[in-house]
C-alpha positions in Angstrom: 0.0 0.0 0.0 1.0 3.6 -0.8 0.8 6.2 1.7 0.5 9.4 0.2 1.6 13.0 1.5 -1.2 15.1 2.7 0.0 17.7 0.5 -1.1 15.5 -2.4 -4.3 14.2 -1.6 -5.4 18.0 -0.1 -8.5 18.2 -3.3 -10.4 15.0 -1.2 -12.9 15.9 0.8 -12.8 15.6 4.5 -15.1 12.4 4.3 -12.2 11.2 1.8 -9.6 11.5 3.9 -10.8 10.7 7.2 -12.2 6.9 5.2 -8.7 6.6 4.0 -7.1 7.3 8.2 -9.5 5.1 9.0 -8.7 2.4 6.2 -4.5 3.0 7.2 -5.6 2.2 10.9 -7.4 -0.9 10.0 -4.5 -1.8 8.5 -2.2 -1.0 11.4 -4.5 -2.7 13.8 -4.8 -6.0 11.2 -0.2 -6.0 11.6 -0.7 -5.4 15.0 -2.7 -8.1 15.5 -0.8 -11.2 13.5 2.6 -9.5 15.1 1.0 -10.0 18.6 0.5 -13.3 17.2 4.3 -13.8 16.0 5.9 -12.5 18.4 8.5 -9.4 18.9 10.9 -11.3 16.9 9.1 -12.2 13.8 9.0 -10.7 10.5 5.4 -9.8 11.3 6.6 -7.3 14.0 9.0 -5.7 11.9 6.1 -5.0 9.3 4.0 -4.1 12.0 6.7 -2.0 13.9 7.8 -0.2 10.6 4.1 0.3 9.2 3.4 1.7 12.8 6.3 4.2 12.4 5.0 5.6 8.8 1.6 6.0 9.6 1.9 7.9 12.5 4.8 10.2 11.4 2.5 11.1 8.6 0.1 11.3 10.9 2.1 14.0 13.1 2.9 16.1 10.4 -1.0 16.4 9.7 -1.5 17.3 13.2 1.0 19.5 13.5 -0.4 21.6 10.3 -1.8 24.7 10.9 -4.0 23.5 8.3 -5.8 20.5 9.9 -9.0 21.6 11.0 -9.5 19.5 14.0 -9.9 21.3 17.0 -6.3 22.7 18.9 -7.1 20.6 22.2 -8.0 17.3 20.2 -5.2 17.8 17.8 -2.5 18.1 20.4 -4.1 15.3 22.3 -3.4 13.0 19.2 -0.4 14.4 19.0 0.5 13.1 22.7 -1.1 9.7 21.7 1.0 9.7 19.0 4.1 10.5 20.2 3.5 7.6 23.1 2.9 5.2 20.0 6.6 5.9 17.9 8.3 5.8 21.1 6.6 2.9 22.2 7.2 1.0 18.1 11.0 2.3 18.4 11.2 0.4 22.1 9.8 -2.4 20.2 12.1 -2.1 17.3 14.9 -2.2 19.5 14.0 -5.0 21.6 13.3 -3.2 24.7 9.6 -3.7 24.7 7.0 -6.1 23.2 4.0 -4.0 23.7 2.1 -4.5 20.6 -1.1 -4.9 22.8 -1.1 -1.4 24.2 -0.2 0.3 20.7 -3.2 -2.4 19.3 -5.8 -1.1 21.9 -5.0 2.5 22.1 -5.1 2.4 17.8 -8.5 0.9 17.8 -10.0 3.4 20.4 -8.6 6.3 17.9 -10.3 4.2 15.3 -13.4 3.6 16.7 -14.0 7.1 17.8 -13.6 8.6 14.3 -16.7 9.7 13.0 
């Protein structure tokens, strides 16, 4: 799957964009899932760990855009939940943590609240 830049995609609509988040979170939640599964060691992890990563630095950079239309409070509380998740993939990528669960549940919350 291709993620493209914000910058690219700006002519969707809002509905657009916010099917496709939710279509890149399914996605992270479905690697989450069989790397869970796996285990920290398996090739699932790293594709789960490095798909992780991308979405939610691309992710950041939207929040961080004066831009994004969210509301300031909600966007910099993404931006918290975000940060928590690449630290918590890069703990994971380094072997210090196998924490898929936590990045799995707090993912599908953020998910299922999307309206």
């Amino acid at each position: 799957m291709i993620m493209l830049r914000y910058a690219e995609i700006e002519e969707d609509s809002p509905t657009d964009a916010r099917d496709r988040e939710r279509e890149l979170l399914d996605r992270s939640i479905g690697l989450l899932q069989k790397a869970t599964e796996k285990g920290p060691k398996s090739f699932e992890a790293v594709e789960a760990v490095h798909f992780v990563l991308r979405l939610w630095s691309m992710l950041l950079e939207d929040l961080a855009s004066n831009d994004n239309a969210l509301p300031k409070e909600l966007r910099a509380s993404l931006i918290s939940i975000g940060i928590w998740i690449l630290r918590e993939a890069d703990s994971i990528r380094k072997g210090d943590s196998s924490n898929f669960q936590g990045i799995l549940d707090i993912t599908k919350i953020i998910r299922d609240g999307m309206q």
